[in-house]
N, C-alpha and C positions, 0 to 999 in steps of 0.2 A: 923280362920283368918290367921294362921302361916303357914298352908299347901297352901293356897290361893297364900298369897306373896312367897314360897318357888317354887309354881309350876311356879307363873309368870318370878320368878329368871332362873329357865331351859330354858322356852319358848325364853325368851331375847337371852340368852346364843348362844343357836340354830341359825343358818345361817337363813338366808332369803332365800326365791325363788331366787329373783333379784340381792342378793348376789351368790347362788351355780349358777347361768345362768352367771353373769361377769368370775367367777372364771373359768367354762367351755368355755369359748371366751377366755380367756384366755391362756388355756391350748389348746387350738387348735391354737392357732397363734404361740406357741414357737414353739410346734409341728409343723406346716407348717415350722418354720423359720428353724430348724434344718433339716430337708428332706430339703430344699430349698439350704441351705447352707451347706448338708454333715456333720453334728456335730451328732460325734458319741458319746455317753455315756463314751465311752471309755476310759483309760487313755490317758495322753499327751503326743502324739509321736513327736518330737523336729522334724522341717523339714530337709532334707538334705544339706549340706552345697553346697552353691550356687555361681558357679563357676562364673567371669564377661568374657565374652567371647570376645578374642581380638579385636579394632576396626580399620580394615585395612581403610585411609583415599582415596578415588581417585578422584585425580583431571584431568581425562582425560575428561572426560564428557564436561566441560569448552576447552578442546586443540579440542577437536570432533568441538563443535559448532564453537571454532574460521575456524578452517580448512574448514568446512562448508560455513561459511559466505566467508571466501574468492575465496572460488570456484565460489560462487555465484557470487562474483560482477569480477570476470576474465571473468565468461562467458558476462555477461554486456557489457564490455569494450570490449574483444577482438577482436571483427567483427568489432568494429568503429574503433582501433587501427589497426588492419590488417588492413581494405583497406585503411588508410590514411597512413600505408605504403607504399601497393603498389601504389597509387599515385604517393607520393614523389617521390617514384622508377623511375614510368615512367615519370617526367616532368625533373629526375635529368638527364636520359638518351635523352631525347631528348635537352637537355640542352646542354648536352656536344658532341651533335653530330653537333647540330648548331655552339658550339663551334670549331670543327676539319675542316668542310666546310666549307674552304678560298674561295674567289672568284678567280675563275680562270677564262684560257682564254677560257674553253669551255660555261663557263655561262656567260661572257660576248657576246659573239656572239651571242648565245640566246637571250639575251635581245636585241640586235640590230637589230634581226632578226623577233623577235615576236612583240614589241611596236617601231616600224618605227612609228609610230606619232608623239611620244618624240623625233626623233633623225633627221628627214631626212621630206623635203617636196614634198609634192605629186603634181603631174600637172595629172590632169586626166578627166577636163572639167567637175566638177560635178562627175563624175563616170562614163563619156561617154567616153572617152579614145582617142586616137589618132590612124588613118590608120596607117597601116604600113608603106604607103608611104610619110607620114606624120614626123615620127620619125626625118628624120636625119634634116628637116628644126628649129623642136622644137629643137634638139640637139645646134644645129647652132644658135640661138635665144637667150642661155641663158644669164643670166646678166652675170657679167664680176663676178667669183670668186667661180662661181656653178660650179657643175660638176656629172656627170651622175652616178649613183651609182648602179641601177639595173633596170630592165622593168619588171612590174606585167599587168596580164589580169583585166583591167576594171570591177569597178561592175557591172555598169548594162548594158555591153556592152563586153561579154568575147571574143569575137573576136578580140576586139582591144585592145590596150596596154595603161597601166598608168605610167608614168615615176617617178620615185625615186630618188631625186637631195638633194645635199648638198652644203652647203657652208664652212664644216670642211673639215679638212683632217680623215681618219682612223683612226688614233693615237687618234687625236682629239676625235672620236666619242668615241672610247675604254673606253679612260679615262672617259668619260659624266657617259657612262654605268656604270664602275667599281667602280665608286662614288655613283652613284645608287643604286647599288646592293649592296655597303657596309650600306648603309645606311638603305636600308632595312632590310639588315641582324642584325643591330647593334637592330634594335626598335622589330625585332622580338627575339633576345636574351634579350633583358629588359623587353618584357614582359612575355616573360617565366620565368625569374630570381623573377619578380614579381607573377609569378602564384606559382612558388615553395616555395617562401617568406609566401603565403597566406597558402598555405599547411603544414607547419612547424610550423608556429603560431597555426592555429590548431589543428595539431596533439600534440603540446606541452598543449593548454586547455586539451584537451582529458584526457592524462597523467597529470597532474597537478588534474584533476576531481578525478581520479582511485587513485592517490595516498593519497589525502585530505581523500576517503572514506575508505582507509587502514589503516589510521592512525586512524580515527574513531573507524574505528572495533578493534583495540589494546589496545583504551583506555576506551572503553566499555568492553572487556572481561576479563583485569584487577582488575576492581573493585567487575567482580562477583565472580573472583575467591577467594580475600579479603574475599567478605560475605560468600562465601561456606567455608571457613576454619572458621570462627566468628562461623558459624551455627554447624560445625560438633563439633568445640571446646566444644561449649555449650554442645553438645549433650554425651561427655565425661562424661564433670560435671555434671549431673546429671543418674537418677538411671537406669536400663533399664525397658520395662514393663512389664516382665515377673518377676522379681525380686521386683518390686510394685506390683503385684497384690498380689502375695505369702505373703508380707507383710499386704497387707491389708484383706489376708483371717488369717491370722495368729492373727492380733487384734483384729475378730470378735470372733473368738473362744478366746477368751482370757476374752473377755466384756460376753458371754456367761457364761462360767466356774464362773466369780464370781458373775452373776444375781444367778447365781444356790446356 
């Protein structure tokens, strides 16, 4: 009976199957872990001392993109500000050319010359005109205060003559004309003065647009250059990740050594 429980006392003693099988799972997984992770049997060789390598900040990247965006929005504007330059240019120059052209006595006689309807009355029967021999009776005819001022060829009768009478003197007619002409001249410099008005008002929108979107872009690239110093600052404060990794090969060999 003593050798019975004595021998039963060994057999206990003794490992299991299912015990030596965990124990070899086991021993196979350190194994894996140490090929996995380089963990040599070896003694412990302290890592090399681990220099932080200097961190040059640049903030040109932010002066790049500003510079960028403002090329961009010159090209935008410049074609619509150029030609509402040359606009101006040429409404300022014919402006002041209307300005210099007085009326003189050569554009008054032009006008006397060319709109005889305004100025002098026609006898021409309709546009059938008067014989030649005819002439000096109408001459002799006139009311008291007319007076003969030139003979034109009939419209529809070029053989014969239509008579050109007034009841001014010359001077008289001059001046009708040179009031005319000033008058014209003054509404055609107002509305030039007025077309240049319209083009300056415009071109100052234009520039007033371009400048709103400059100031835009300075106070947008402001705040990111703010966050890129906030972001690299941080990026001091903390470790680098060459110098974490080293770390955290260093505490596994470490949790290793004293499973062991």
């Amino acid at each position: 009976m003593a050798i019975r429980d004595e021998n039963e006392m060994i057999i206990e003693s003794r490992p299991s199957a299912l015990d030596i099988h965990e124990l070899t799972l086991r021993e196979s997984f350190d194994r894996a872990w140490r090929e996995s992770h380089e963990v040599n049997k070896g003694p412990y060789i302290p890592p090399e001392p681990f220099e932080i390598p200097r961190v040059e900040i640049d903030f040109s990247m932010n002066e790049e993109c500003e510079l960028d965006l403002k090329l961009k929005l010159q090209r935008k504007y410049f074609k619509d500000l150029r030609d509402s330059q040359k606009a101006m240019n040429r409404v300022y120059e014919k402006l002041q050319s209307k300005l210099e052209n007085e009326v003189d006595e050569m554009a008054i006689l032009m006008e006397l010359q060319t709109n005889t309807y305004d100025y002098y009355t026609r006898l021409d029967r309709d546009g059938w005109g008067y014989d030649h021999s005819e002439i000096g009776k109408v001459i002799a005819d006139l009311p008291e205060g007319q007076r003969l001022i030139r003979t034109e060829r009939a419209v529809r009768a070029p053989h014969k003559l239509t008579l050109i009478i007034s009841d001014k003197s010359q001077a008289e007619l001059e001046e009708m004309a040179r009031k005319r002409l000033m008058k014209v001249r003054e509404t055609e410099i107002n509305l030039v003065k007025s077309t240049l008005a319209n083009l300056i008002r415009d071109h100052q929108k234009i520039a007033k647009e371009y400048k709103q979107e400059l100031a835009q872009i300075g106070s947008l690239i402001r705040p990111l250059t703010r966050l890129n110093r906030e972001q690299e600052i941080l990026k001091l404060s903390s470790l680098p990740p060459d110098l974490m990794t080293l770390l955290i090969l260093q505490n596994n060999r470490d949790s290793h050594e004293l499973a062991a």
